[in-house]
Backbone bond lengths (Angstrom), bond angles and torsions (degrees), N, CA, C in turn:
res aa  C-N    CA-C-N  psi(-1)  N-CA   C-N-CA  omega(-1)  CA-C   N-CA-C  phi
1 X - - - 1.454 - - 1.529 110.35 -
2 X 1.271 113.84 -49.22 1.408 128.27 -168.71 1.950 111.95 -73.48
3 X 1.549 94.26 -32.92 1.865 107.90 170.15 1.293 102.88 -60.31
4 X 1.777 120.68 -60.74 1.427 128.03 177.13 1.250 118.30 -13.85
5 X 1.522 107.23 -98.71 1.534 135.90 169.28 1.592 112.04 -26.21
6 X 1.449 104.47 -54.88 1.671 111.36 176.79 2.109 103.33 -63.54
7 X 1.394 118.04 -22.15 1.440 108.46 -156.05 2.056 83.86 -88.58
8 X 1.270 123.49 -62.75 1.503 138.58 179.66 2.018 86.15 -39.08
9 X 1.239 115.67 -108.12 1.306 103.60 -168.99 1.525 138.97 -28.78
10 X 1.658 118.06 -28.74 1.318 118.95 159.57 1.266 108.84 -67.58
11 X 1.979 124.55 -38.72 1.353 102.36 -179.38 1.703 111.19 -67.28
12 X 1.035 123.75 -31.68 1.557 128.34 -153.32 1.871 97.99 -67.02
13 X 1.561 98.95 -39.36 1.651 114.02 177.37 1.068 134.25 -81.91
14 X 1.421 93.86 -8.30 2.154 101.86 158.75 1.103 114.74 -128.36
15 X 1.161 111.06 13.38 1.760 108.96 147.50 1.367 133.20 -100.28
16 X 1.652 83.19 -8.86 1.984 95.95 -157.29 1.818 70.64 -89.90
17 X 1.528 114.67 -78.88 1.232 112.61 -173.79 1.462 109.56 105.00
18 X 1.223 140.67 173.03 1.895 138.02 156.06 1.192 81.53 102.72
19 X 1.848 108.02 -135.95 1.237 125.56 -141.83 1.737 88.46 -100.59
20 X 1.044 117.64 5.75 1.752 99.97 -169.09 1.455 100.39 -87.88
21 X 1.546 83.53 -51.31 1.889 110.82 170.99 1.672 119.07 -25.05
22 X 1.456 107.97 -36.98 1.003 134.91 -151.12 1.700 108.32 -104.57
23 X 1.245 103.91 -35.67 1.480 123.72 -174.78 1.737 96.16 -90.09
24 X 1.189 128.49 -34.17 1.275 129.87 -155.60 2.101 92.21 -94.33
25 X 1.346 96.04 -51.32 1.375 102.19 169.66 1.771 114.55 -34.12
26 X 1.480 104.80 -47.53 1.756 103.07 -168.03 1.447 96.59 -56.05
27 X 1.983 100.37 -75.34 1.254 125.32 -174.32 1.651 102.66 -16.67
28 X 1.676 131.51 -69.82 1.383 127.20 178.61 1.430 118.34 -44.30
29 X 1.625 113.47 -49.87 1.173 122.50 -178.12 1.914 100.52 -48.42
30 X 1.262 135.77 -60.09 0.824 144.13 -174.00 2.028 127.46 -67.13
31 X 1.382 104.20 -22.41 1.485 116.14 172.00 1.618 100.83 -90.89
32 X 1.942 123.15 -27.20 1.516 112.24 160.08 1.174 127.14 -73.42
33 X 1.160 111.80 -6.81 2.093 112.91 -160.96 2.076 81.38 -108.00
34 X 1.360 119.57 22.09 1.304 115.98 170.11 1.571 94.08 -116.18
35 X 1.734 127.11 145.91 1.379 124.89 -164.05 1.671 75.20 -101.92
36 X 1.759 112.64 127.67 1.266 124.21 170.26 1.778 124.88 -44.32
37 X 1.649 109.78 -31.77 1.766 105.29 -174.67 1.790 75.92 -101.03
38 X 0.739 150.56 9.50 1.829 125.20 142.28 0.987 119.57 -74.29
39 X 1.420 129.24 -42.00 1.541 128.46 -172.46 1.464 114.61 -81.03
40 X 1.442 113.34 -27.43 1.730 126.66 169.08 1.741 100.45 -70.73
41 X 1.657 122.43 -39.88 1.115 82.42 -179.84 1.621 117.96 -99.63
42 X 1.315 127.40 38.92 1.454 140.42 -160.31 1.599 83.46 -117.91
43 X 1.246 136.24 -38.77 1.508 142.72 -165.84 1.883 108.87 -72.87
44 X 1.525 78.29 -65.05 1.274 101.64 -175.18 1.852 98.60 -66.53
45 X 0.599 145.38 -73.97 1.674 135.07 151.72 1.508 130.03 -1.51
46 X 1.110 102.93 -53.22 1.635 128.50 156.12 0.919 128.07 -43.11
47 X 1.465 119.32 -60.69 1.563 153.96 -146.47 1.454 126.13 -108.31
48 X 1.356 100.80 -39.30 1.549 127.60 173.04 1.583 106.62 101.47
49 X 1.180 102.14 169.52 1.222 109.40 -170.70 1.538 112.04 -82.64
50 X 1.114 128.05 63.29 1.554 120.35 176.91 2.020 101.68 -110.90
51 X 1.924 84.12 -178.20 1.669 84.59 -157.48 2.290 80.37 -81.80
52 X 1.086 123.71 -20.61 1.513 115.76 -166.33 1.883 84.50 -73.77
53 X 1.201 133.47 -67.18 1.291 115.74 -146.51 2.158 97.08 -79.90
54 X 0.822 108.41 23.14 1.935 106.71 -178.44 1.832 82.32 -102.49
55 X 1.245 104.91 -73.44 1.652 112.48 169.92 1.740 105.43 -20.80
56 X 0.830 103.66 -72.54 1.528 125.88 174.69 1.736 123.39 -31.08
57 X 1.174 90.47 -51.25 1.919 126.11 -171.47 1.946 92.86 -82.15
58 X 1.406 106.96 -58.16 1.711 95.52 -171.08 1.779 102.93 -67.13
59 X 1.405 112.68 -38.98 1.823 112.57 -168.68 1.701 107.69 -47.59
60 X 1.255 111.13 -38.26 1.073 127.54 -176.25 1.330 114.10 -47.90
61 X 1.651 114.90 -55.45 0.991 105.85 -164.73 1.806 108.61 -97.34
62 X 1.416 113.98 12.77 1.202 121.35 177.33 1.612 107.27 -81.71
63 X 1.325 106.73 -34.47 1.629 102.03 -172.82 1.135 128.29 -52.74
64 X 1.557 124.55 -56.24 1.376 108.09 155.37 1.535 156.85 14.08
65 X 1.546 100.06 -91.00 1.374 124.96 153.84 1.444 123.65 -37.23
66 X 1.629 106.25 -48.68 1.614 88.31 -166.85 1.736 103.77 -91.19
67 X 1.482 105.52 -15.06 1.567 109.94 174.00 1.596 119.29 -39.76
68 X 1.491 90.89 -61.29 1.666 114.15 -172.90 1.740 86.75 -61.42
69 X 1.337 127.76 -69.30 1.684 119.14 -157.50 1.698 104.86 -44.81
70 X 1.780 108.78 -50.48 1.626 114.84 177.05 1.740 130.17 -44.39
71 X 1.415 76.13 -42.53 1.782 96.11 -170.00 1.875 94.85 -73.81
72 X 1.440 121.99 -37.63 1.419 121.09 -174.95 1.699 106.85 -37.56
73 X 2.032 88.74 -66.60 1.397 105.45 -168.16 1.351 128.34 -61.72
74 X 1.541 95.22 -35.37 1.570 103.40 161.48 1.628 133.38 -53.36
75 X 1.481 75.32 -41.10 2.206 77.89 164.21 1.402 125.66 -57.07
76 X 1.661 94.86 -48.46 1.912 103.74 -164.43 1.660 87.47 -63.33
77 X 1.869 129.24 -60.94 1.028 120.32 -179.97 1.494 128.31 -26.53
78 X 1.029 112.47 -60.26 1.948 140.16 -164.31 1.745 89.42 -66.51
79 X 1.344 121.39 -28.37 1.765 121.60 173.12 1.725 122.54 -82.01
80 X 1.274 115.99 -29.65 1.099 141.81 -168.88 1.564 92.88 -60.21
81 X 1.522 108.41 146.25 1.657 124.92 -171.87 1.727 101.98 -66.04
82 X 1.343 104.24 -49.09 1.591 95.07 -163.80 1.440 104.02 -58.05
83 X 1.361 128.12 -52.47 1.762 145.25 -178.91 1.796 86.07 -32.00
84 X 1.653 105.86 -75.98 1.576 112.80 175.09 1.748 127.57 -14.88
85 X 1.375 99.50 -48.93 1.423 133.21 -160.52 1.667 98.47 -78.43
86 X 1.636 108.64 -64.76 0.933 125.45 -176.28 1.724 113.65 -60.13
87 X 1.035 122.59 -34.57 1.794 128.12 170.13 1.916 102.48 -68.63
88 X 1.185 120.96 -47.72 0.894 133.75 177.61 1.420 118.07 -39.08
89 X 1.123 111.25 -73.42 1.600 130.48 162.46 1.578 114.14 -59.94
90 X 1.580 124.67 24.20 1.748 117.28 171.70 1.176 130.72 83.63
91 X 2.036 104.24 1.39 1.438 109.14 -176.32 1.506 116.14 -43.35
92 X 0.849 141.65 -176.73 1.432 156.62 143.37 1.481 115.79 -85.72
93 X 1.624 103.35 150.35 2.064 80.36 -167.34 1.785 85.36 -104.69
94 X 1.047 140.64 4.14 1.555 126.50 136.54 1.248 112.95 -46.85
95 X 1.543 114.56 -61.06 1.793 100.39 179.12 1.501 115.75 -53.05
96 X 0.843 120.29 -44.10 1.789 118.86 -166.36 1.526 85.30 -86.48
97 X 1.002 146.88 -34.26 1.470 113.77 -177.37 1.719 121.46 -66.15
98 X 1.727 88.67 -34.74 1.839 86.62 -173.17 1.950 108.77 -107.56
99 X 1.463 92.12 -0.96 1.918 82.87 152.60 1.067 138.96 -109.92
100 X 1.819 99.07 4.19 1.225 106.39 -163.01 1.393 102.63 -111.98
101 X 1.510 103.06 -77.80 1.451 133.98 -167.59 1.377 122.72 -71.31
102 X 1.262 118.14 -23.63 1.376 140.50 162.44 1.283 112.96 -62.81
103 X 1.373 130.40 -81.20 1.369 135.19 158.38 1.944 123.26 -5.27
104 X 1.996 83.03 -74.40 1.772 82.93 -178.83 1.572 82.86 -75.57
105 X 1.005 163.18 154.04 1.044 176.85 24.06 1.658 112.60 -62.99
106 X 1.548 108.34 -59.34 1.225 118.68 -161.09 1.514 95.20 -63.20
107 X 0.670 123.06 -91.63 2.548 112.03 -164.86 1.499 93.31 13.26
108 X 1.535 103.78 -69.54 1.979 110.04 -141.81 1.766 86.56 -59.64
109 X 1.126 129.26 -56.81 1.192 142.94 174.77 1.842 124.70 -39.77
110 X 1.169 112.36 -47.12 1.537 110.25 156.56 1.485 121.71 -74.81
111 X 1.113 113.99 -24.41 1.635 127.71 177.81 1.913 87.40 -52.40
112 X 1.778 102.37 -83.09 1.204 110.21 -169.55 1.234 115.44 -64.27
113 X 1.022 137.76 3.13 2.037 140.98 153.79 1.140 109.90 -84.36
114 X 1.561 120.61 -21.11 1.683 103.56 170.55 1.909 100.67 -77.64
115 X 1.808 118.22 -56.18 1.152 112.86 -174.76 1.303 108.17 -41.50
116 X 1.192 127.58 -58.92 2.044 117.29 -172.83 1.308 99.69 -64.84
117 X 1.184 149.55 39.76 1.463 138.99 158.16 1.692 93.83 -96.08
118 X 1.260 108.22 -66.36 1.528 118.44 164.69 1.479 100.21 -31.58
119 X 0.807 135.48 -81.35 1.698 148.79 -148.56 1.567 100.71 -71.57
120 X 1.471 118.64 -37.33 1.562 121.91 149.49 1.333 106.12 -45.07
121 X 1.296 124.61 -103.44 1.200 134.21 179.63 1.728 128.43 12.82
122 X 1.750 86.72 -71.25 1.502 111.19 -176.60 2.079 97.69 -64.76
123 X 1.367 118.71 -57.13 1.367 103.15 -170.65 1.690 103.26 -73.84
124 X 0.959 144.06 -23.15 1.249 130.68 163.04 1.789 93.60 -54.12
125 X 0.488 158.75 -104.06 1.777 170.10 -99.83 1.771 89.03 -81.16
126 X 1.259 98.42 -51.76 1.658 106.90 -175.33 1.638 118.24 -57.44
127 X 1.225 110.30 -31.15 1.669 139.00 -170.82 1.668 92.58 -81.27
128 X 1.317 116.47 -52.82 1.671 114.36 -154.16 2.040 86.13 -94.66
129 X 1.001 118.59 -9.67 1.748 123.76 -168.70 1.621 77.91 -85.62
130 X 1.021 146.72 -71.58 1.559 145.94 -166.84 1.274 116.93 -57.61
131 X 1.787 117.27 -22.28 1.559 120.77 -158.70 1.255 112.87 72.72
132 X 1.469 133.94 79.45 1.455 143.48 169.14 1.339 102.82 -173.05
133 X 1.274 122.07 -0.36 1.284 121.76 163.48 1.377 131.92 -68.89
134 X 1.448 129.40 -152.55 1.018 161.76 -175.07 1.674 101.89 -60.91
135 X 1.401 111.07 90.39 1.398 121.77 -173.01 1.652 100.75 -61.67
136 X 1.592 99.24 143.77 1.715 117.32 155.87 1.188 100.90 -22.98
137 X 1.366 134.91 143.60 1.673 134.20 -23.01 1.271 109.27 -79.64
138 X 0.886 109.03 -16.73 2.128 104.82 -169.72 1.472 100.16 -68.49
139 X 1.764 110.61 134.97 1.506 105.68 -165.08 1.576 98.58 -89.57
140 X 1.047 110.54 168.97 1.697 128.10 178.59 1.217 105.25 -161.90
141 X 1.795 102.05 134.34 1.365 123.21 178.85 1.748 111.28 -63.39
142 X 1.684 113.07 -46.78 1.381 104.88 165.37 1.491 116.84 -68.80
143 X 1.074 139.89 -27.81 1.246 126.90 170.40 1.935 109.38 -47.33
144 X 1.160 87.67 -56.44 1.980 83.70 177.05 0.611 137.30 -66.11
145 X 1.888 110.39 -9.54 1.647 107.86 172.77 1.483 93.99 -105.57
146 X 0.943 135.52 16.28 1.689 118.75 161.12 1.126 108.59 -127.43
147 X 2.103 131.78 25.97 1.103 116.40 174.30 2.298 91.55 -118.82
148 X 1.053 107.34 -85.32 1.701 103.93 -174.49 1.549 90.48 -74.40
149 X 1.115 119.34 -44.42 1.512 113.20 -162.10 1.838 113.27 -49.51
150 X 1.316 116.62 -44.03 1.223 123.49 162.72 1.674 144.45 -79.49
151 X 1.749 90.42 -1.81 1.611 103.99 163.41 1.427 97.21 -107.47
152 X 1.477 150.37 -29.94 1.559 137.73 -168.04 1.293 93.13 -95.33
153 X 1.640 153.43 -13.40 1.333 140.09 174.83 1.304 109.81 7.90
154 X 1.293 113.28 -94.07 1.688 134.46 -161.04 1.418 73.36 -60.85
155 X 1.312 137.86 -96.96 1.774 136.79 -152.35 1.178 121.61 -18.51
156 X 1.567 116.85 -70.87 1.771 135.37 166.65 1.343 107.85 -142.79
157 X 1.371 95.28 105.66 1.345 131.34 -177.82 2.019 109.00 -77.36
158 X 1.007 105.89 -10.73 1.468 116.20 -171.29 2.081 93.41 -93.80
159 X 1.431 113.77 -18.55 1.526 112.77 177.67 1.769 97.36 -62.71
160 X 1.075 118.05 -62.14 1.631 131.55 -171.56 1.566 95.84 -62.70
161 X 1.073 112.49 -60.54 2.069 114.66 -156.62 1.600 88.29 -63.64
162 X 1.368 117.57 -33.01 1.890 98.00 -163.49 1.743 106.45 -75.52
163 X 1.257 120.95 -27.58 1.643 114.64 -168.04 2.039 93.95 -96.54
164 X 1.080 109.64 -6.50 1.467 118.01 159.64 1.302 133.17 -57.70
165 X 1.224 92.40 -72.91 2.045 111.94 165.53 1.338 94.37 -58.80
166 X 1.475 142.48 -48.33 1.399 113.52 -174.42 1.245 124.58 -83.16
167 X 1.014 116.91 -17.90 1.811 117.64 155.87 1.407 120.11 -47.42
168 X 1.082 114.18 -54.54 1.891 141.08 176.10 1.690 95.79 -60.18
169 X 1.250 129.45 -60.32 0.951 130.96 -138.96 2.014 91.31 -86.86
170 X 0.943 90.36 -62.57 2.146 104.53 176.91 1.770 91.92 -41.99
171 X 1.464 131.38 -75.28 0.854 120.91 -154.09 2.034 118.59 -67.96
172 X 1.101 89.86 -45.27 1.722 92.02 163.06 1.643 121.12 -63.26
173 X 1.032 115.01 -26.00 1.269 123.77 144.45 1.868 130.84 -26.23
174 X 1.979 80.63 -63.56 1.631 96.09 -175.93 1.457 111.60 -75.36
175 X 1.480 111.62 -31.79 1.509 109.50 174.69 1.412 131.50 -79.45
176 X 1.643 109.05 -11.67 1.364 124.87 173.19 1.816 87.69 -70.76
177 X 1.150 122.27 -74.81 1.412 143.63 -147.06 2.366 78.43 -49.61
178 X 1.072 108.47 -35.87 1.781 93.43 -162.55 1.007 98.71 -92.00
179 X 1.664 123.56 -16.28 1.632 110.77 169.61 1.522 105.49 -71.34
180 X 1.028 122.09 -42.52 1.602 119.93 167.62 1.134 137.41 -69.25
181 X 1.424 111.65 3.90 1.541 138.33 143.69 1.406 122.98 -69.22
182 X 1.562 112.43 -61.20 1.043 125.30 157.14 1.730 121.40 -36.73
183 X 0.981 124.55 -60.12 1.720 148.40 -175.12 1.823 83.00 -52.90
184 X 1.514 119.95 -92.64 1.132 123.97 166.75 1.783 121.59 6.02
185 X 1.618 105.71 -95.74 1.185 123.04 -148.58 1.417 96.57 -80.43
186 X 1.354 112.70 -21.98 1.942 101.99 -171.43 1.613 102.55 -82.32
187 X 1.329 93.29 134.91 0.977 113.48 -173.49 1.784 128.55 -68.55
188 X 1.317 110.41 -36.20 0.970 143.76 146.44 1.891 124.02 -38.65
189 X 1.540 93.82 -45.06 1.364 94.34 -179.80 1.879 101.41 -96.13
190 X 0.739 120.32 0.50 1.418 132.76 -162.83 1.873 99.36 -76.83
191 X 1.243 88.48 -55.01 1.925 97.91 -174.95 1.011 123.34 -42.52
192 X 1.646 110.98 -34.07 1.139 136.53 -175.43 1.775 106.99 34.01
193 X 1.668 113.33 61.37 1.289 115.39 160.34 1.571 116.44 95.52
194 X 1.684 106.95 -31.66 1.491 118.63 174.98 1.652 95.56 -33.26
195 X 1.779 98.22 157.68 1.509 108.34 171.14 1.627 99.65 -132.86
């Protein structure tokens, strides 16, 4: 949710460009210079503890990131001769945004929507590991390691290690899966050396 919103406004802000570019630039500068599990738990604090405002609390701090990656590509795109070519000749900047710029956009953009799944993950776990998470019944891996898992330690140590390894295990998972996104869609890495 939080990649979304961040992917549309970075595109809208490096294509639009000028003073918005500029205005949108601070605004990011200012939602990153906030540490993401502070501001989730300032929300979620706020907000109450439900599963819509935790959802709510992590998107937040996802936007950022993929803004700045969108808005990058969108620039180099929005510079590129054909884009040039294409304004030139009467395009519409709806057409060049969603045949052009949109498109190459998406790679850098699924890359960084797989990493915040990971980065989801972990602050959900981190949120319900403190108690401000993910209210009774919905299960959570931090809920179990800070509810029996952290009074039976020494007893059964496999209560804590099992919702552990799957935290570790899901999220390295998600970042393997975007380096192999990455590998994939870049184009660059694609040639692999051909001349």
């Amino acid at each position: 949710l939080g990649t979304g919103f961040g992917a549309i406004w970075g595109l809208t802000s490096g294509y639009a460009g000028g003073k918005f570019d500029l205005l949108s630039q601070r605004l990011i500068d200012i939602l990153q210079s906030i540490p993401t599990l502070a501001l989730a738990l300032v929300i979620v604090a706020s907000l109450g503890s439900s599963l819509n405002n935790i959802v709510f609390a992590i998107s937040i701090g996802l936007i950022a990131t993929s803004a700045r990656v969108v808005r990058a590509s969108a620039i180099v795109i929005r510079n590129l001769d054909y884009i040039q070519a294409a304004v030139a000749m009467g395009a519409s900047w709806q057409r060049i945004v969603f045949r052009h710029v949109m498109p190459n956009s998406f790679a850098p953009y699924l890359i960084i929507a797989t990493a915040g799944l990971g980065v989801a993950i972990l602050q959900e776990a981190s949120l319900s590991f403190l108690g401000v998470g993910v209210p009774p019944p919905h299960p959570s891996w931090g809920r179990m390691l800070s509810g029996l898992g952290r009074d039976y330690f020494l007893i059964a140590p496999w209560m804590s290690l099992a919702p552990g390894l799957a935290i570790v295990v899901v999220v390295m998972a998600f970042n393997f899966f975007g380096d192999a996104l990455r590998d994939v869609l870049d184009p660059r890495l694609r040639g692999g050396g051909r001349r």
